[in-house]
N, C-alpha and C positions, 0 to 999 in steps of 0.2 A: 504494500500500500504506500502511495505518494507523502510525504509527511506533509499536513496541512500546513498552510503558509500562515504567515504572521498577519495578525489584523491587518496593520499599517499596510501589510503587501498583499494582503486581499480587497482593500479598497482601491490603491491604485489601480489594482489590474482591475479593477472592476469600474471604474472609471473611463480606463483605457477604451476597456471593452463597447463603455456605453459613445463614447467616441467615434471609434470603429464603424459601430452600427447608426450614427447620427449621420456620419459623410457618407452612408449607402442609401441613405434617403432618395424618394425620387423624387428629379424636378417639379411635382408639385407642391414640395413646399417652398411659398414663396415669400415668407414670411420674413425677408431678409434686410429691408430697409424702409425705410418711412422716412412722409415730409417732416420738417421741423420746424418749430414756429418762427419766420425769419430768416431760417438759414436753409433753406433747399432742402438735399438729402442728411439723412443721418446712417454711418453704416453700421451693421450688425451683429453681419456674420462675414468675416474675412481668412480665406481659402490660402493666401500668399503674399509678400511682402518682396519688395526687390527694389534696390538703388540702380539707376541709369549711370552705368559708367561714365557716359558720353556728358552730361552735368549735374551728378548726384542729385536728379529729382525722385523722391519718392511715390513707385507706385506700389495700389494694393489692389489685390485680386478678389472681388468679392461675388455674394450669390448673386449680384446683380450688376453686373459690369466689372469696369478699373476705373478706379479712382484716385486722382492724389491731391494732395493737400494743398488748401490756399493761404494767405498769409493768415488767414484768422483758424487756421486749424479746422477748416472746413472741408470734407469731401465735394473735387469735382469733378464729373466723368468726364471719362478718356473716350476718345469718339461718338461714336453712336449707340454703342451693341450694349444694351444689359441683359446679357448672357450671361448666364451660371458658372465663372469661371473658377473651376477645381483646382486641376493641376498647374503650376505657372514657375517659371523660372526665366530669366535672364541671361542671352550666348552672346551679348554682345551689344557695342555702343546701338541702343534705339532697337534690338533686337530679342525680342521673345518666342518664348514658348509657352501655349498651352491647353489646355482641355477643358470638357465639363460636359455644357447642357443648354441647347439653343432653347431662348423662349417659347418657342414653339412643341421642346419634348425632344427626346432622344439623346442620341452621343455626338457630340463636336469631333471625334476622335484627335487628329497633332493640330493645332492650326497655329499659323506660323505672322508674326508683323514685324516689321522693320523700319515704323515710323513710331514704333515707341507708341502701341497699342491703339493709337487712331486708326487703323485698317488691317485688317485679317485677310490670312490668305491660306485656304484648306490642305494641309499637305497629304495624311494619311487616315486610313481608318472611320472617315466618318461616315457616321452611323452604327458601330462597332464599337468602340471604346472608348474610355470614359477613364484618362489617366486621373486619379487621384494627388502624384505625389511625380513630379520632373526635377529633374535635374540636368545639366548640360558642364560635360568636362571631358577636357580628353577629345574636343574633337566631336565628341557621342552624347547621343540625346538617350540619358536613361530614365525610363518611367516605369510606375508602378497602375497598371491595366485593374482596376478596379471590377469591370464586367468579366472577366477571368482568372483575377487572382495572380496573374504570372506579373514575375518583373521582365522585361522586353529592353532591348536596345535598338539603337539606329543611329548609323552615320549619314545618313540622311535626309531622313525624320521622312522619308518614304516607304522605306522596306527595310524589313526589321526582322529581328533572332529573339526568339521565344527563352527563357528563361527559366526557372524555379517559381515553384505555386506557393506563394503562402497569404498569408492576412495580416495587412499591413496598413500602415497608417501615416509614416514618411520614409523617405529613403533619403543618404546622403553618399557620397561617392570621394573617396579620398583624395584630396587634390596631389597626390603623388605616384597614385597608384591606381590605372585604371580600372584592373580588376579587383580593388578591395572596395566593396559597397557593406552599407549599415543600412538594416530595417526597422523600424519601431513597432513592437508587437507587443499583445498584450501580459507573454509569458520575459519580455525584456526587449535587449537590443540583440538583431539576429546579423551575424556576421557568414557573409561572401568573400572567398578570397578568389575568384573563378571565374569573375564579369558578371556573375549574379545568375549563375547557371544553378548554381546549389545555395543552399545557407544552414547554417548551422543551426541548433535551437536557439531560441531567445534564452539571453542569458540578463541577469538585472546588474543595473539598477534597472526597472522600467521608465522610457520616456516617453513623452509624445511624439518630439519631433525634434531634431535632428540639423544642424548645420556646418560643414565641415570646409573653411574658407581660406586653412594654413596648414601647416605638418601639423604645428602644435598647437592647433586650436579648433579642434573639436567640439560644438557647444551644444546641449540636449536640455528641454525644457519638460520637468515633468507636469502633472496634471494640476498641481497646485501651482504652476508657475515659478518655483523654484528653477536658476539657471544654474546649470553644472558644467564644468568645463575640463575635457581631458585633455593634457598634453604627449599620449602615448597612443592616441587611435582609436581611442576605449576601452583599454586595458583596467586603467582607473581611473575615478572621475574625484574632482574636488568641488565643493558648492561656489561659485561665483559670486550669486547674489539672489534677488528673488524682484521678478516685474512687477509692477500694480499691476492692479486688475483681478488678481484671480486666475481661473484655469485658462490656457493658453489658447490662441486659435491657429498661430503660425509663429513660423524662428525661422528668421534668415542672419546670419552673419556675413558678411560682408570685407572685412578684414580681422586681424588678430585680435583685437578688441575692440572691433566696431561690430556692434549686434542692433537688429532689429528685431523686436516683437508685439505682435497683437496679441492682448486678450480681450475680457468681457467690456473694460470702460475705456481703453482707447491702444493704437498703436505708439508702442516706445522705443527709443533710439537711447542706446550706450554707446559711447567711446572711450570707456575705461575699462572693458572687459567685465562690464554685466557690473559693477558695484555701485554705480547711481545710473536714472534715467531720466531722459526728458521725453514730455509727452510730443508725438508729431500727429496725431489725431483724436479728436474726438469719438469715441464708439460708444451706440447704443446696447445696453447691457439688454440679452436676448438667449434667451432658455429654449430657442427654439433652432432647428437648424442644427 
């Protein structure tokens, strides 16, 4: 018999879990943003976080379009599309990647902009997939196929190599090492050393989600918002510091000690490796989604 886990580590995973199964929701809940009195949109639920190389403006990926911030901390959308956008990452100045769920239903499968999210352009997959969790390094667009379960690759982002099946929640890819990828599962963080053909079991501490932007600088945000930071790949983690807000919605790092994170009451920006932050948006606190 399994030795039953520790409170504290049966709630997190149990958290995790409820996480898990909130981002497999289908696009009809749209429960993701509302007007605000005087200030337009207010956002929610936010899917992904990324700085534009090209003039460190901040975008975020949310149920309902991209939006970035105005001088007043205000969301404002990025083109036209408020599409469901899931999956999202950054390969470059004014260049993204990402997935989800057009207004209309269904899967976006890869779709691809190059003017820094004002226009989209369909690369693979749609109506098929539905990447959760991207990333771009090495050249390779790796993502986590959410309608299948597999992590996949593509150099590119047309035709792709199927992967290992698990249940996941983010992936991060080592910037050293193209075939050592990290999964965040409910049982811990699950290690690839293969290009993400295999993975090991989850092993703890458990995270949500994952950022890996230097050799030594690894950052994983658990359910409470606590930010941890490995300087060995994940071997072992040290606490950093801990975001407002509450439980997490997305973690992108960006350099050695520049971290970005959403939770429930707004998107935050570190430059001192997670030990203070400043707020770059305002977020609607939302139980749903």
């Amino acid at each position: 018999m399994k030795p039953r886990p520790t409170t504290a580590a049966a709630t997190i995973t149990a958290a995790l879990t409820l996480a898990l199964t909130a981002c497999s929701s289908s696009d009809t809940d749209t429960d993701t943003s509302a007007s605000g009195p005087g200030s337009g949109v207010t956002v929610s639920h936010i899917h992904g976080l990324a700085l534009d190389p090209a003039d460190q403006r901040l975008y975020i990926a949310t149920h309902e379009g991209i939006y970035t911030p105005d001088a007043q901390r205000k969301p404002t959308l990025v083109g036209d599309s408020k599409d469901d956008f899931m999956g999202f990452t950054v390969a470059g100045a004014k260049t993204f990647y990402a997935s989800g769920h057009p207004t209309t239903g269904g899967n976006k499968g890869l779709i691809k902009s190059t003017d820094a999210g004002t226009t989209w352009t369909s690369l693979s997959l749609s109506g098929e997939s539905d990447f959760h969790a991207l990333d771009h390094a090495h050249g390779t667009v790796y993502g986590y196929d959410s309608t299948s379960g597999l992590l996949r690759t593509s150099k590119d982002g047309r035709t792709w190599k199927d992967g290992a099946k698990l249940q996941a929640l983010d992936i991060a890819v080592s910037p050293e090492n193209p075939d050592l990828l990290l999964a965040t599962t409910s049982e811990g963080i699950a290690r690839s050393t293969d290009g993400g053909k295999t993975f090991a079991s989850g092993k703890q501490p458990v995270m949500a989600f994952l950022s890996w932007p230097a050799k030594d600088a690894l950052y994983g945000i658990d359910t409470d918002g606590a930010l941890h930071r490995s300087t060995d790949g994940g071997t072992t983690w040290k606490r950093a510091g801990t975001v407002p807000g509450g439980q997490p919605q997305a973690l992108t790092a960006v350099g050695a000690d520049h971290v970005l994170a959403a939770t429930q009451t707004g998107v935050y920006e570190s430059k001192d490796g997670g030990k203070t932050f400043t707020k770059r948006l305002d977020v609607r606190a939302s139980a749903g989604h």
